[in-house]
C-alpha positions in Angstrom: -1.1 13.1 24.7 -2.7 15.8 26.9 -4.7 18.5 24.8 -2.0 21.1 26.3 0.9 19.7 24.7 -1.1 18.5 21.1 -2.2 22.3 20.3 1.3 23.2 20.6 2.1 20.9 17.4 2.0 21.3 13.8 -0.7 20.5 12.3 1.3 17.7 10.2 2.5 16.1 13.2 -1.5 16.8 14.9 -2.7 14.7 12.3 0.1 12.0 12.2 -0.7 12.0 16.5 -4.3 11.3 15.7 -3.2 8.7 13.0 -0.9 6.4 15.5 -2.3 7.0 18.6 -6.2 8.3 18.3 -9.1 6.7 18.1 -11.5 6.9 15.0 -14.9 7.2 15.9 -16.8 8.7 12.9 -16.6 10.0 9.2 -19.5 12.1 7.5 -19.2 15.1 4.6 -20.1 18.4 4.6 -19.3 21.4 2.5 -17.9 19.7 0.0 -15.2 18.3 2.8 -14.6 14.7 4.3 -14.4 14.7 8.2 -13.6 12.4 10.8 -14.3 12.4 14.7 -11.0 11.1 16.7 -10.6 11.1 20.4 -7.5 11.1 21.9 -7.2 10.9 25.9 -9.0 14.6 27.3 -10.3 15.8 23.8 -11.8 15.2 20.3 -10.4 16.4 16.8 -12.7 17.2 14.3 -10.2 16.7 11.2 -11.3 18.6 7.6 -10.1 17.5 4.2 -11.2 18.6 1.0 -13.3 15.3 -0.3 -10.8 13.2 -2.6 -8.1 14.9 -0.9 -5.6 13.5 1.7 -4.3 16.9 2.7 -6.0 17.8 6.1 -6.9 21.5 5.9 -7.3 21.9 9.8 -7.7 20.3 12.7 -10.9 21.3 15.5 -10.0 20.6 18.7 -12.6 20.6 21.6 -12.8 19.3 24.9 -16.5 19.4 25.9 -19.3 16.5 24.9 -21.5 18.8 24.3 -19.9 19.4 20.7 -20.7 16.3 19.8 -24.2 16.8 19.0 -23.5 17.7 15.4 -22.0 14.2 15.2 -24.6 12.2 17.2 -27.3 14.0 14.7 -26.3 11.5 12.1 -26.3 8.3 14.1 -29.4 5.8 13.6 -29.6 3.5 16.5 -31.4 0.2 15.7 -35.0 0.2 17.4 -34.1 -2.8 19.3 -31.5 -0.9 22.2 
């Protein structure tokens, strides 16, 4: 599903979308909230839920890499690569 069409969703059926057909690439807390990284064909979702919590409390969308960094912050590559 084309970023276009996904922001015109709820954000129940966003999160079911990234559920069935997005990929999971990350989870890490903040403020208190759990979040998780998903791509999904020409963007990312940043999805925010209150830790303990399956309700999602909203969805980030964003379509450049450049976002990323706050994710690729908390990755540790072995020293070996």
């Amino acid at each position: 599903m084309k970023f276009a069409v996904f922001t015109k969703l709820t954000l129940g059926q966003q999160a079911e979308v990234l559920r069935c057909a997005g990929h999971h690439l990350a989870d890490r807390v903040e403020h208190g909230c759990r979040l998780q990284l998903w791509a999904l064909e020409d963007f990312y979702a940043e999805v925010w839920r209150l830790a303990g919590e399956e309700r999602v409390l909203f969805i980030n969308l964003f379509q450049k890499p450049a976002l990323l960094q706050c994710w690729l912050d908390g990755v540790q590559l072995p020293e070996e690569l």
